[in-house]
C-alpha positions in Angstrom: 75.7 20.5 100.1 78.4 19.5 97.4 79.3 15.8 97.1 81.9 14.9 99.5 84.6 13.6 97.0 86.9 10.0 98.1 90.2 10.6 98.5 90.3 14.1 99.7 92.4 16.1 102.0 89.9 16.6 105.2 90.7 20.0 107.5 89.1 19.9 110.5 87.6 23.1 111.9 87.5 24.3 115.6 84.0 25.3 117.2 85.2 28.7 118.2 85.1 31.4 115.7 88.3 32.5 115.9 90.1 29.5 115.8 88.0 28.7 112.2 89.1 32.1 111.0 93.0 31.5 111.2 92.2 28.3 109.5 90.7 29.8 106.2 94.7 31.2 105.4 95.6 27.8 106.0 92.9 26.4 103.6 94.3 29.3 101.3 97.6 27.8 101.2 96.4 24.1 100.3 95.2 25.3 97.7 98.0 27.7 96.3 100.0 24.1 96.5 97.1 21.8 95.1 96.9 19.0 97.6 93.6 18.1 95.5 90.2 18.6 96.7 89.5 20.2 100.4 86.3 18.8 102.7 85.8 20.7 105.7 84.2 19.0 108.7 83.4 20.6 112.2 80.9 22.4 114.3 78.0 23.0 112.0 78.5 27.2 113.0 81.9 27.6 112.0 82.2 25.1 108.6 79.1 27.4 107.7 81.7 29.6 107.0 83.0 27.7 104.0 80.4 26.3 102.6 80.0 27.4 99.5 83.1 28.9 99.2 86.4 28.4 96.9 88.1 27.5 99.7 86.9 23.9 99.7 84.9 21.3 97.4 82.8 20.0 100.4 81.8 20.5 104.0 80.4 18.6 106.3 79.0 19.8 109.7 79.1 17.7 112.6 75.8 16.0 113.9 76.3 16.7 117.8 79.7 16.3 119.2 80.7 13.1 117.6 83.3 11.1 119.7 86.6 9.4 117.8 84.3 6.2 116.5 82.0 8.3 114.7 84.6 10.6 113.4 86.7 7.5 112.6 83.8 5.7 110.8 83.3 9.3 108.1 87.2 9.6 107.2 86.8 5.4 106.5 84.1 6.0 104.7 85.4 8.8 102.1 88.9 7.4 102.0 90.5 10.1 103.1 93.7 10.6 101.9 94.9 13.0 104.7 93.3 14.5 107.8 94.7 18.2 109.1 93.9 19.1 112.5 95.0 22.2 114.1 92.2 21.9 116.9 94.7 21.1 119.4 92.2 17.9 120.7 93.4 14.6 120.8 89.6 13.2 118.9 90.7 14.3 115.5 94.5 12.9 115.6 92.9 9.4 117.3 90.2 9.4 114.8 92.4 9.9 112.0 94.9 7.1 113.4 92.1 4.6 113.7 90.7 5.7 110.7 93.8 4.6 109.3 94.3 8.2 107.0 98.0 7.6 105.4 98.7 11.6 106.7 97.7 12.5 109.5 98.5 16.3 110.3 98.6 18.7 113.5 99.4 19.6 116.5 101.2 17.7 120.1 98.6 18.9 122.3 96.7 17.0 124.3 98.4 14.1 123.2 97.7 13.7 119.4 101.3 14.3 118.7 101.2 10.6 119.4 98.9 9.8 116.5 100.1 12.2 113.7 102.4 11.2 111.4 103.3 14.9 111.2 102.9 17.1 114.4 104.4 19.8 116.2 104.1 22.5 118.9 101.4 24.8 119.0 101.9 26.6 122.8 105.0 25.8 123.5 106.2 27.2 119.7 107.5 31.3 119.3 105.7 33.7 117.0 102.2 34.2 115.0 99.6 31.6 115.5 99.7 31.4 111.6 103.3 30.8 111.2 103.1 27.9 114.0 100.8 26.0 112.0 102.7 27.0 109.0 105.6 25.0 110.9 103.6 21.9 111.1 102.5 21.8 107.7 106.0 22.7 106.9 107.1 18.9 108.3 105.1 17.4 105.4 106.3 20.1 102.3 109.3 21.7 102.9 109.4 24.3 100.4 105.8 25.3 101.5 105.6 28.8 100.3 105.1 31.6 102.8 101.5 31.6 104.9 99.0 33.9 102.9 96.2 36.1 103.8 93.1 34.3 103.4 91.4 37.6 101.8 87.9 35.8 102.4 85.1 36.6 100.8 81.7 35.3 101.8 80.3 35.9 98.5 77.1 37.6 99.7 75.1 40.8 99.9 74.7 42.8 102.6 72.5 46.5 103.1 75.2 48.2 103.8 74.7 51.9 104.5 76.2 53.8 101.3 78.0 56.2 103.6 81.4 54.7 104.8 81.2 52.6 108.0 83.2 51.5 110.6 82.0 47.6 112.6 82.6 47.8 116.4 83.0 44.2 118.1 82.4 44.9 121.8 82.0 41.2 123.0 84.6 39.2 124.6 84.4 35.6 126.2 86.5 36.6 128.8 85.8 40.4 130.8 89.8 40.4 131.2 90.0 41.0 127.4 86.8 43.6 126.8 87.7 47.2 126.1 85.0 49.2 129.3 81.6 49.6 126.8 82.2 53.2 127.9 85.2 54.1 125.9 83.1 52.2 122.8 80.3 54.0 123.0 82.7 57.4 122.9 84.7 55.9 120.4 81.3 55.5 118.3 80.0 59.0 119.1 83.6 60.3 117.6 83.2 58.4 114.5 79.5 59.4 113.8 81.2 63.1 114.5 83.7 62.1 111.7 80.8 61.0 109.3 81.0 57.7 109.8 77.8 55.1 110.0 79.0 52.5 112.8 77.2 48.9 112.7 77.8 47.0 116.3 78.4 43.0 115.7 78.5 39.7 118.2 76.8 37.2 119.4 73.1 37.2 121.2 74.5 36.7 124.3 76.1 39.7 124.1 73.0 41.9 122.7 72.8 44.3 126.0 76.7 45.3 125.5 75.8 46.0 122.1 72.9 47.9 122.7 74.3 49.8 124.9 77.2 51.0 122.6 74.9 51.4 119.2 72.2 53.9 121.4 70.3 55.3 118.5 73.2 56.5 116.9 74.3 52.9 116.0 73.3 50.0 113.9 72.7 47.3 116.1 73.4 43.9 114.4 74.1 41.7 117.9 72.7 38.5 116.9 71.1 39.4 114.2 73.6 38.0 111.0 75.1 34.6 110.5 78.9 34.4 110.8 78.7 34.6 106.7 76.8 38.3 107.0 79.0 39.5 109.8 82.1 38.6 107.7 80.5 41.1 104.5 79.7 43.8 107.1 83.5 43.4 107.9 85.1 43.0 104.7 83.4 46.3 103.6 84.2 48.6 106.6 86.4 51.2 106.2 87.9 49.7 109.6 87.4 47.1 112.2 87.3 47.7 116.0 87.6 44.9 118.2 89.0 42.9 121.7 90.8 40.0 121.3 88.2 38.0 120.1 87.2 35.7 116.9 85.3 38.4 115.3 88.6 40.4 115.1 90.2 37.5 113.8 87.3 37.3 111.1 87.9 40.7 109.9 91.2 40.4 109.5 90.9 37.0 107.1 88.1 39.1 105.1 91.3 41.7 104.6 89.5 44.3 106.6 92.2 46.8 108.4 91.4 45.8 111.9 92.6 47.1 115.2 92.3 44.4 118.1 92.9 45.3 121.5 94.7 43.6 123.6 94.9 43.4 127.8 95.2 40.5 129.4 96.6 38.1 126.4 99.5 39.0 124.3 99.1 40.1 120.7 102.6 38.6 119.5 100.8 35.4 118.9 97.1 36.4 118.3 97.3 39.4 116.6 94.8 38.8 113.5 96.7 37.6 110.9 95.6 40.6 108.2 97.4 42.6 105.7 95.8 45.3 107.7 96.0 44.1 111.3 97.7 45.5 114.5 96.9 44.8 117.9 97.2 47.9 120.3 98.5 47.2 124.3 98.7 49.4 127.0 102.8 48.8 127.4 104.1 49.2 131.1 101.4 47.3 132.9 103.5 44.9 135.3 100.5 42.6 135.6 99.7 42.2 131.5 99.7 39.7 129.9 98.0 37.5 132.8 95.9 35.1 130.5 93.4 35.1 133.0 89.6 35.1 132.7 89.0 37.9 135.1 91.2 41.1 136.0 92.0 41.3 139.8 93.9 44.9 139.2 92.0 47.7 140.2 90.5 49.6 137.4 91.7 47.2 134.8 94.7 49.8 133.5 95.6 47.4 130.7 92.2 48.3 129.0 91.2 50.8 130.6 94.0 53.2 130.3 93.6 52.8 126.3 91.4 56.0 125.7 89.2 56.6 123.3 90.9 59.4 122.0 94.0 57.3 121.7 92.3 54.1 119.7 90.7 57.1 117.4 94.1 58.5 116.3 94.9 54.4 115.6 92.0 53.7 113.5 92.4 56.7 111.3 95.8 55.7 110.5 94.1 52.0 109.4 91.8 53.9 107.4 94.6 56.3 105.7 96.2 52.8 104.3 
């Protein structure tokens, strides 16, 4: 681990992965507008991410779940000459604030509006996740240039197979947001028709999803590559097939062309922010978006009635780019 510099400009990172992958575009920007050296602190998983990396001079993952006094006691002790905090928790804002960090930067939920010096809406704001934050950080540097790709690249090796490949993310935290396994598994079968290797990514929880969409034509990789290895799997696919989930995200910060699909959430504010990203709804469903956990519609037609054949003719125009 690099030496965690005084006087730095600390970004705190969210414990989901895709929350920590729309933060690498904002890390990006700090640096295209030098706000001097970048630690990142957070969820030892996700600051793994970074570590490193260009994108910042230091991490430092969290020991536990550290409460505000903790958190409070690390920025005192480095100085810190800002805290940014997208996390949308009030612990990083009143750690910050009793901390005493001259900026404090992020978001009004959950009451931290009340201890940034520069905060505004994230849910109740219009338009891209990226461009929201872009808004707050906007509040402290006017002429902040546009929000940038984060074109991340983990800087490792990978096996890759030495055919082009297409990555297939079947896991979702919520079921309302998973494309059925069955129109994966076709979708698969079509690409390995095509000449296509696939490789299958997520999380070990989600290994018998996986399984069941790699068969033995696939390469299974469920739970079997850090967050760092999944991201070069990504970033050298030809294209990126996922739900609305943080590995979609992921691929789209690694510049991958990535096609998320979207049900029951709405992909005019989580549509990976890419320079090859689109999200792809089933338009006409009365019932979607419902932001809920689990679909009570029978047959689940905002995911279900995106075929395989349909998602096919999408990714090939991804590929064509």
């Amino acid at each position: 681990m690099a030496v965690i510099p005084d006087h730095a400009t600390w970004v705190r990172f969210p414990r989901f992965v895709g929350d920590a992958a729309m933060q690498l575009p904002v890390l990006r920007l700090l640096k295209e507008i030098n706000v001097g050296p970048l630690v990142v602190w957070g969820p030892r998983l996700t600051v793994g991410l970074v570590e490193g990396t260009w994108f910042c001079e230091a991490t430092l993952p969290d020991e536990g779940k550290p409460g505000p006094l903790v958190m409070a006691r690390i920025l005192r002790k480095y100085q810190a000459a800002r805290s940014i905090h997208f996390t949308k928790s009030l612990r990083p804002a009143l750690a910050a604030w009793l901390a005493r960090v001259p900026e404090r930067i992020g978001v009004d939920e959950s009451l931290a509006g009340l201890f940034n010096t520069h905060s505004g809406p994230f849910w109740e704001a219009e338009g891209p996740f990226l461009l929201r934050y872009h808004a707050v950080l906007a509040r402290r540097w006017p002429d902040l240039p546009a929000m940038p790709y984060a074109d991340f690249d983990p800087g490792i090796a990978i096996p890759g197979p030495r055919t082009p490949y297409l990555c297939l993310m079947p896991g979702s935290t919520w079921p309302s947001k998973a494309w059925p396994l069955e129109h994966y598994r076709a979708l698969l079968l079509r690409a390995r028709a095509e000449g296509f290797a696939v490789a299958v990514l997520g999380s070990p929880d989600e290994a018998a999803t996986c399984a069941a969409v790699a068969g033995p034509e696939g390469i299974d990789l469920c739970g079997r590559t850090t967050l760092k290895e999944a991201a070069a799997w990504m970033r050298g696919a030809a294209a990126v097939l996922g739900n609305d989930s943080g590995l979609s995200h992921l691929a789209a910060a690694c510049g991958a062309p990535v096609l998320a699909i979207y049900g029951a959430t709405d992909p005019g504010g989580s549509t990976p922010w890419g320079p090859h990203s689109r999200g792809l709804r089933n338009e006409g469903i009365p019932c979607a978006p419902c932001f809920k956990p689990d679909c009570f519609t029978q047959g689940h037609p905002c995911l279900a009635g995106i075929g395989p054949d349909q998602v096919w003719t999408e990714l090939t125009r991804l590929i064509s780019v």
